[in-house]
Every structure is written in C-alpha cells, then in structure tokens.
C-alpha beads as a LAMMPS data file, in Angstrom:
LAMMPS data file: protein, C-alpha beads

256 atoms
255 bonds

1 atom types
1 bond types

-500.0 500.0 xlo xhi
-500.0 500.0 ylo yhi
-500.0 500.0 zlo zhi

Masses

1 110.0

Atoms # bond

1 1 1 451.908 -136.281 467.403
2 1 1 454.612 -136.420 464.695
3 1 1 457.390 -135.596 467.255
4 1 1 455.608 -131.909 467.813
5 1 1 455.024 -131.710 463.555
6 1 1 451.408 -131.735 464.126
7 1 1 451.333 -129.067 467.028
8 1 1 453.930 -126.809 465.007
9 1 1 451.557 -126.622 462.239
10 1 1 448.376 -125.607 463.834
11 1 1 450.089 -123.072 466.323
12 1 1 451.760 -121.929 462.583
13 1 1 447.986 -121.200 461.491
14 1 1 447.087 -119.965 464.568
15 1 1 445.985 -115.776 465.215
16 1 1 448.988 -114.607 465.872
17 1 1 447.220 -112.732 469.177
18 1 1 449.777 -114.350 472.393
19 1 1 446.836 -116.684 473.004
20 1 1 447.866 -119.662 470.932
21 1 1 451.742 -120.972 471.667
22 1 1 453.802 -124.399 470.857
23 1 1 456.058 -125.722 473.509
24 1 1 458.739 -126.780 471.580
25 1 1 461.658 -129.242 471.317
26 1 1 464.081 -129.666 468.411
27 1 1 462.135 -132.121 466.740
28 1 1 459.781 -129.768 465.098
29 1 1 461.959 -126.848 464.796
30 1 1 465.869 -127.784 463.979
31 1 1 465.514 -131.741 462.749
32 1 1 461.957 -131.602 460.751
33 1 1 462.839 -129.425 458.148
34 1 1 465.669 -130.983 456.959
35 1 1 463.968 -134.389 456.749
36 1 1 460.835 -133.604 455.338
37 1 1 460.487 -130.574 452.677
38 1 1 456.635 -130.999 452.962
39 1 1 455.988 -129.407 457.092
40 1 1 453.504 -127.119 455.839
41 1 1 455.172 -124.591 458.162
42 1 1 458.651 -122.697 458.018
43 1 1 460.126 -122.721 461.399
44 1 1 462.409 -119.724 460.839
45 1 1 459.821 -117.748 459.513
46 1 1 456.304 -119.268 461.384
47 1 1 457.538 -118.167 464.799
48 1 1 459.104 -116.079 466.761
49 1 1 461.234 -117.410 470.018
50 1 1 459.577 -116.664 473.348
51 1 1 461.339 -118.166 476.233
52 1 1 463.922 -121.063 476.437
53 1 1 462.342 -123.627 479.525
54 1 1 464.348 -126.535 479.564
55 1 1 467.176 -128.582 478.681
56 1 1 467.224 -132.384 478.881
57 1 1 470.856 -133.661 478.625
58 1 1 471.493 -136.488 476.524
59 1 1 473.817 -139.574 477.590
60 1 1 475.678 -142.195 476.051
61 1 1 474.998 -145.630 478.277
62 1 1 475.830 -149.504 478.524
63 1 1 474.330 -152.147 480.559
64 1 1 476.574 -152.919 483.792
65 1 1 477.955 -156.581 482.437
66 1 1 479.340 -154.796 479.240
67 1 1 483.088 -154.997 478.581
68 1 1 483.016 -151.309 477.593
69 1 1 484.643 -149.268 480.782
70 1 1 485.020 -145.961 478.878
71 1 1 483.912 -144.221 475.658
72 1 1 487.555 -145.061 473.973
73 1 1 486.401 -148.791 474.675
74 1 1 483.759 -147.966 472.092
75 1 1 485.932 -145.985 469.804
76 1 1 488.945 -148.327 469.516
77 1 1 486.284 -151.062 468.957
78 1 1 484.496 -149.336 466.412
79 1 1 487.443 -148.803 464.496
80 1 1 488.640 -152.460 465.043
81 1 1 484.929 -153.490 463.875
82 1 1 482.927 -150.768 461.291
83 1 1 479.740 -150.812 461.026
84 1 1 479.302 -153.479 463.799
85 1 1 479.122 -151.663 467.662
86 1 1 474.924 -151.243 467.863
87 1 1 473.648 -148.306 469.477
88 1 1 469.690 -148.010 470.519
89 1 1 467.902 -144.539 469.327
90 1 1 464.178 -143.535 470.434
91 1 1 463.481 -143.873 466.487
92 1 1 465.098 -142.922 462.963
93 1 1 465.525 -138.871 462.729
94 1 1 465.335 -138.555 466.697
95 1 1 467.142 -136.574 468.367
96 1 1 468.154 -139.589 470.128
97 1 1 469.612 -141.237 466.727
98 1 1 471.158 -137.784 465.714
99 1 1 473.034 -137.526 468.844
100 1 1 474.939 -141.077 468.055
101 1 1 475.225 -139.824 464.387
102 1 1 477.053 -137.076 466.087
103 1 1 479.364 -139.092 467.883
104 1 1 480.496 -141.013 464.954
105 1 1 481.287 -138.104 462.470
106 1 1 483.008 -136.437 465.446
107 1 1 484.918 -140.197 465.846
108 1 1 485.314 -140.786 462.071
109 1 1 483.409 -144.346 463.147
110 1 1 480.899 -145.948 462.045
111 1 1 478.347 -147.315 464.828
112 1 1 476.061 -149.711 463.747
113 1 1 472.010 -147.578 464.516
114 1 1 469.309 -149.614 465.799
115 1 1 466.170 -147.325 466.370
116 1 1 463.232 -148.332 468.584
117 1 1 459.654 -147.272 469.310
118 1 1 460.199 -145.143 472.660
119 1 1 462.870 -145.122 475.033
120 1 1 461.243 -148.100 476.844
121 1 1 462.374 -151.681 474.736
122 1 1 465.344 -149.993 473.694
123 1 1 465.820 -150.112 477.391
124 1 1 465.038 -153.393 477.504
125 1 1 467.275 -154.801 474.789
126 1 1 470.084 -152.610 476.745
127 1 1 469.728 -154.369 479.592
128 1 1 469.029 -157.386 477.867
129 1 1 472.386 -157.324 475.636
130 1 1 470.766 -156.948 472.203
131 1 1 471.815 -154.378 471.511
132 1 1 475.342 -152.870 472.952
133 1 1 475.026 -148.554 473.437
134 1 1 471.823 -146.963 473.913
135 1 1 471.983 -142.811 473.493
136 1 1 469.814 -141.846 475.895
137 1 1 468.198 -139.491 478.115
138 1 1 469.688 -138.927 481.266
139 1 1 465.822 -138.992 482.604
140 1 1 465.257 -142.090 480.978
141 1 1 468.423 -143.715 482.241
142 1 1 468.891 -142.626 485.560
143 1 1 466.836 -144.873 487.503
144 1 1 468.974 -148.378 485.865
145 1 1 471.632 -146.443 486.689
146 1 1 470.215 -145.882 490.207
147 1 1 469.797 -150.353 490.392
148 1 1 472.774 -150.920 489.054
149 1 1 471.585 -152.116 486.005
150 1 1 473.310 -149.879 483.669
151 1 1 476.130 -147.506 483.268
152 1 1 476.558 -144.129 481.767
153 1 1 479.691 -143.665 479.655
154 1 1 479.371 -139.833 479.013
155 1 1 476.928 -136.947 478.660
156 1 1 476.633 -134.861 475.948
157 1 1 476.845 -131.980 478.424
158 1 1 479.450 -129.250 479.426
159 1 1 479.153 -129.965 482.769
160 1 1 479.115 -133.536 484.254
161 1 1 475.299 -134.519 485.520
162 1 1 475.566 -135.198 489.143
163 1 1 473.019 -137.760 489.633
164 1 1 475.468 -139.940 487.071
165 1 1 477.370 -141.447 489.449
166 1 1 480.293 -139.119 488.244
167 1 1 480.208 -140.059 484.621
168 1 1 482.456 -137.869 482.430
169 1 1 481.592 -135.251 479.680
170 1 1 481.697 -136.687 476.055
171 1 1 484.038 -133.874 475.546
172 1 1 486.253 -135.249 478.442
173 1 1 485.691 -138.774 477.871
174 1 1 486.529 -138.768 473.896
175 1 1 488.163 -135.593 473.840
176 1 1 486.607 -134.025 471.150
177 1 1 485.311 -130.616 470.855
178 1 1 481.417 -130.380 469.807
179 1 1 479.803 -132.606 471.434
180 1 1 477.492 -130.847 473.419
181 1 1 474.242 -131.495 472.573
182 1 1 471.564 -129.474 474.423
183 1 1 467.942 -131.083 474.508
184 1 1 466.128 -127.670 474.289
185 1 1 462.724 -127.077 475.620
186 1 1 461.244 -123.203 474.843
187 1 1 458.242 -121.223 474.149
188 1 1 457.072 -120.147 470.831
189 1 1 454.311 -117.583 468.918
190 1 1 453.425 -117.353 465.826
191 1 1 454.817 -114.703 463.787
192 1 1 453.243 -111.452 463.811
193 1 1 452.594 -111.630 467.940
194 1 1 452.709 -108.349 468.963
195 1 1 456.069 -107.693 471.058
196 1 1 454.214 -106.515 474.087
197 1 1 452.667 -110.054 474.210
198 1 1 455.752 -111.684 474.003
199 1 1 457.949 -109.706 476.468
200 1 1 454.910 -110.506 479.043
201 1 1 455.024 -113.605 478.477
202 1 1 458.969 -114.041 478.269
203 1 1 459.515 -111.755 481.281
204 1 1 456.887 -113.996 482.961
205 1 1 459.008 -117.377 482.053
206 1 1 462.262 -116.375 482.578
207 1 1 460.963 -115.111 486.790
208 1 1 459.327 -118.568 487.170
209 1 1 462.140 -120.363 485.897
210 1 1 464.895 -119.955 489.063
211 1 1 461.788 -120.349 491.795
212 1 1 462.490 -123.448 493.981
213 1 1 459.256 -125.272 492.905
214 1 1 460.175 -125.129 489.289
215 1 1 463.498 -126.154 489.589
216 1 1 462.268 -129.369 492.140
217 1 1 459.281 -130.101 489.404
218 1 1 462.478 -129.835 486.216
219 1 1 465.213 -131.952 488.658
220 1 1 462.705 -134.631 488.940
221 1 1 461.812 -134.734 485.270
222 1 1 465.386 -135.142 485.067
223 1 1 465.625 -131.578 483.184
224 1 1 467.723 -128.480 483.741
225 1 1 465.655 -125.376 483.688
226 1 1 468.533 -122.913 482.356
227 1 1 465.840 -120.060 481.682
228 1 1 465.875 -117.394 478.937
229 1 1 464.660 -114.891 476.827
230 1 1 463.772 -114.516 473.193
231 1 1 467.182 -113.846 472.603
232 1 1 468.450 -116.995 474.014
233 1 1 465.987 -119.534 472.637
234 1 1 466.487 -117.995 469.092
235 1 1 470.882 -118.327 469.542
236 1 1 469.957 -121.963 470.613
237 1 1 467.721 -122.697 467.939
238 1 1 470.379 -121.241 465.206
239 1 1 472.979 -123.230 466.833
240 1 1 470.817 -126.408 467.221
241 1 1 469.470 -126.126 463.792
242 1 1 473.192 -125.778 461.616
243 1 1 474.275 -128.862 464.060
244 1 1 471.579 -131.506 462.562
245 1 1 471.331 -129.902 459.097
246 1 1 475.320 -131.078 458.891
247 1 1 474.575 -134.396 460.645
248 1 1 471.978 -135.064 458.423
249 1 1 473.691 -134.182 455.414
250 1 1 477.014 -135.989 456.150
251 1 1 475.401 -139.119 457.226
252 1 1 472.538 -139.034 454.419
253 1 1 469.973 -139.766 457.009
254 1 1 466.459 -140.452 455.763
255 1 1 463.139 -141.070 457.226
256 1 1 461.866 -144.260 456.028

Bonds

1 1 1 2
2 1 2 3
3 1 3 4
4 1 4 5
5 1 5 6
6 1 6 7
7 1 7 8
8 1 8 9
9 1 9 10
10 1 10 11
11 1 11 12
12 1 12 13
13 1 13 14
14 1 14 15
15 1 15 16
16 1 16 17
17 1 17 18
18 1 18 19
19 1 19 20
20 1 20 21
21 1 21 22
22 1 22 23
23 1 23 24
24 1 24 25
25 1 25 26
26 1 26 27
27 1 27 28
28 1 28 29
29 1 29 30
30 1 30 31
31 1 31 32
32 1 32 33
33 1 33 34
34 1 34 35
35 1 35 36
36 1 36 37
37 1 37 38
38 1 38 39
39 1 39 40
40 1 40 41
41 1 41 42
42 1 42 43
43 1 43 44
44 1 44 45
45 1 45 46
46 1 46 47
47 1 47 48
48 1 48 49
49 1 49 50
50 1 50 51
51 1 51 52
52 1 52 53
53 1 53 54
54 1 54 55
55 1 55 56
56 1 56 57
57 1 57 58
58 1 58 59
59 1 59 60
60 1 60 61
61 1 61 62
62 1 62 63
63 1 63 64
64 1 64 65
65 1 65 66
66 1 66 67
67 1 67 68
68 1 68 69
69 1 69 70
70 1 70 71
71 1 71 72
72 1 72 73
73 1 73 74
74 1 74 75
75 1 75 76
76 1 76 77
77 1 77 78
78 1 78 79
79 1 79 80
80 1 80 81
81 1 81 82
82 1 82 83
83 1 83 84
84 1 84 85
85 1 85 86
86 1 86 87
87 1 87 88
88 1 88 89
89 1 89 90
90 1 90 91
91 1 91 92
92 1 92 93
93 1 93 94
94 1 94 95
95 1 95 96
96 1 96 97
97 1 97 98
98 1 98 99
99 1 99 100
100 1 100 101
101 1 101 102
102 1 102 103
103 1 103 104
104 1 104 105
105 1 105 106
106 1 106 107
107 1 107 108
108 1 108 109
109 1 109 110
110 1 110 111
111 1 111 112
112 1 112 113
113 1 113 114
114 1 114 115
115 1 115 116
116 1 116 117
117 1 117 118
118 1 118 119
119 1 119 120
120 1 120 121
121 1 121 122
122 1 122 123
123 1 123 124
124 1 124 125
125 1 125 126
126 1 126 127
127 1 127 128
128 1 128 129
129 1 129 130
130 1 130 131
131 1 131 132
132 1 132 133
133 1 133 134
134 1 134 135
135 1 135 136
136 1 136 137
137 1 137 138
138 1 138 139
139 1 139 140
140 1 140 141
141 1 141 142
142 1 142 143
143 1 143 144
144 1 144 145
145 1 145 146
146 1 146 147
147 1 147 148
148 1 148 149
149 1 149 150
150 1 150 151
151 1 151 152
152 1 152 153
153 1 153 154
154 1 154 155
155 1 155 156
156 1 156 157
157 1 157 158
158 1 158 159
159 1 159 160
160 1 160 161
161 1 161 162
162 1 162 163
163 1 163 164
164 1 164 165
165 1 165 166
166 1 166 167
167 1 167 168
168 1 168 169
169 1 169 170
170 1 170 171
171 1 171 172
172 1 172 173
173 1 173 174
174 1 174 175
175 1 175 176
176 1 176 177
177 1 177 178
178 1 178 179
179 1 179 180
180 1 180 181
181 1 181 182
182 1 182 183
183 1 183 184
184 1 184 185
185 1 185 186
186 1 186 187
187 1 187 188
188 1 188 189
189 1 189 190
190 1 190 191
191 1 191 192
192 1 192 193
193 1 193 194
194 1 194 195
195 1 195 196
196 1 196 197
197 1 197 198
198 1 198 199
199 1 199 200
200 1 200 201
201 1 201 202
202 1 202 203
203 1 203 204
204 1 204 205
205 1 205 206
206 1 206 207
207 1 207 208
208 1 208 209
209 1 209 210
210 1 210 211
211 1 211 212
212 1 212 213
213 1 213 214
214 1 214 215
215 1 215 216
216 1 216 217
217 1 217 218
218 1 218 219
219 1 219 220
220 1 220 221
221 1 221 222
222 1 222 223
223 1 223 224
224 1 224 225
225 1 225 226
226 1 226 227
227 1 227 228
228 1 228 229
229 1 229 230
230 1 230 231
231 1 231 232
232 1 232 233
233 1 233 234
234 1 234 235
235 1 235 236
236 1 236 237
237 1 237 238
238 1 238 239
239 1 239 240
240 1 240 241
241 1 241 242
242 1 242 243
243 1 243 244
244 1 244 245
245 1 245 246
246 1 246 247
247 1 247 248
248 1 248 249
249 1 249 250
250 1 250 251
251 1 251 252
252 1 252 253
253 1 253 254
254 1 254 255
255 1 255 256
C-alpha cells in the first residue's frame, strides 16, 4: 500500500538478519522522500541495495485518431497552447506523472497533468479522447497498441522497445539529452544485514536473472530484467533519486 511506503517501513524495522527484504520500485525509495518529510524511514540510510531485478520502460502514447504524428507535434503545440495539451498519469507524485514533468522541463513546456486512479481509466479516457497524452507503461500500453487502438510516440528508453511497432527514443524523437527514465525494480535489506547474507543473496539474483525462464516470465510482464549487483542498484538509485528531487523541486509538485 502507499506506492511500497507501507512495505518500506516495516522491512525498515525489520531484524536486520537477510530474512526480511522489500522489493522495491522508485516510489518508496527516490520519489517518497522528497514528497513527504514524515516516511518514518530514511531510504539512504534504512537499507542497503541487494540486487537490481527489473526495469519497466516508460512511454509517451496517443490514441490512433490523434492529430499528433510525432513528439514535436506535441512540443510545437504546447508552445502554441501553455498549459493546455493534457497528459494522463497513474496518480499525482507517480512515477508516471514525474516522467511527463520530465518531459516538460526538458521542453521548457508546459503540459497540462491529469492524474488518474491506475493505469486502467486513464486508458480509457485515452482512447476515449478526454484526455490527449497518456505517459505510460510500455506493459500497460502494448496490447492497444497491439489493436490498433493507440500509438506510442516515444520511450523513455536508450534503446527503442521492439514490441513498439518501431517507435523512437524520446531522446531521438525530441532530441534532448536526459530523458531516460529507467522504471527500476531491485532487492533491498535493512541496514546492518550482514554482507555474507547479502552477497548470497545478490550472487543468487544476478545467476537467475539471464536464465531463459526469467527472462520469458519479465518479457511478458512487459519488463527488462537487466540484472545486477549491490553496486548497480545503489548507482541507479543515486541517479534515480537526484532526477525526481530536481523534478520535484522545479515543478513544485505536491501531494494533495
């Protein structure tokens, strides 16, 4: 519950013994803290990083009737319009909502946020024309994409997603540098674990990560299982957790 809050703070309080671990995503770790001051938990100082599992790449998408053929559609009306080109989020403060926050500081534009309960209705209202952009995950998209009911614009990848019908990099597509927004999955123990606990355990994760039936089971859940160690999830946390602290600050973001 709480977009992982609640699961952050009892594996915080947990014996730090290897037997108690959060799977985490950014929510909890890199966007909490700088939107509420009261977590009861530090993230750089509860935990320590175990194994990075997954990446979920993140998409910027259109229904297939709307006028926009290309990002720089959006952009040029954005700038014609401020304040008036909609974009759907999964819900203020998601990572969802950050990730179009992103796009318009990068753009110097402003979009126009319209945040929903789940990934589901603001699917709906896509499709529907409510609402114009939806940022997305390519998961979540992929089958309207599939019908025909929807387009993608971009990814918020380095690499373009090949189940996207060959839509661009946000990088490509708006060419501007930054934009690459990974959706990070990874494995984390409280502080304290003893290291022999967590190099098991990472040395474990990062052999199971490459096996055939774990990369089927991620492909299907439309993740990327890029698989690695402590080192890796902590470089991706720091990086993840300076990119929304600056979003957050320069677009004086707020949860209700």
């Amino acid at each position: 519950g709480g977009g992982g809050v609640t699961a952050a703070a009892a594996v915080a309080r947990a014996p730090a013994d290897g037997r108690t671990l959060l799977l985490a995503t950014g929510g909890a770790i890199t966007i909490a803290p700088h939107l509420n001051p009261k977590l009861g938990y530090d993230p750089r100082k509860d935990f320590v990083p175990v194994a990075l599992v997954a990446d979920t790449p993140m998409t910027l998408a259109t229904r297939a009737q709307s006028p926009y053929t290309n990002v720089a559609d959006v952009l040029k009306d954005a700038r014609d319009n401020p304040g008036r080109v909609s974009y759907a989020s999964t819900g203020n403060g998601t990572i969802s909502h950050l990730t179009g926050e992103l796009l318009a500081q990068s753009a110097g534009v402003q979009l126009l946020h319209m945040p929903y309960r789940g990934a589901g209705p603001a699917i709906t209202d896509l499709l529907g024309g409510q609402v114009a952009l939806m940022v997305t995950s390519a998961a979540s998209i992929e089958p309207m994409v599939l019908d025909k009911k929807a387009r993608v614009l971009a990814s918020f990848t380095r690499e373009r997603i090949g189940a996207l019908q060959g839509a661009p990099t946000m990088t490509e597509a708006a060419g501007l540098k930054g934009l690459e927004v990974p959706v990070w999955v990874g494995l984390l123990a409280p502080s304290g674990t003893p290291q022999a606990s967590v190099d098991k355990l990472a040395a474990d994760l990062v052999a199971i990560c490459p096996q055939p039936d774990t990369q089927g089971g991620f492909k299907g859940l439309g993740a990327a299982p890029p698989g690695g160690g402590p080192a890796d999830l902590a470089r991706v946390i720091a990086e993840d957790d300076g990119r929304w602290e600056r979003v957050i600050q320069q677009g004086k973001i707020k949860l209700n």
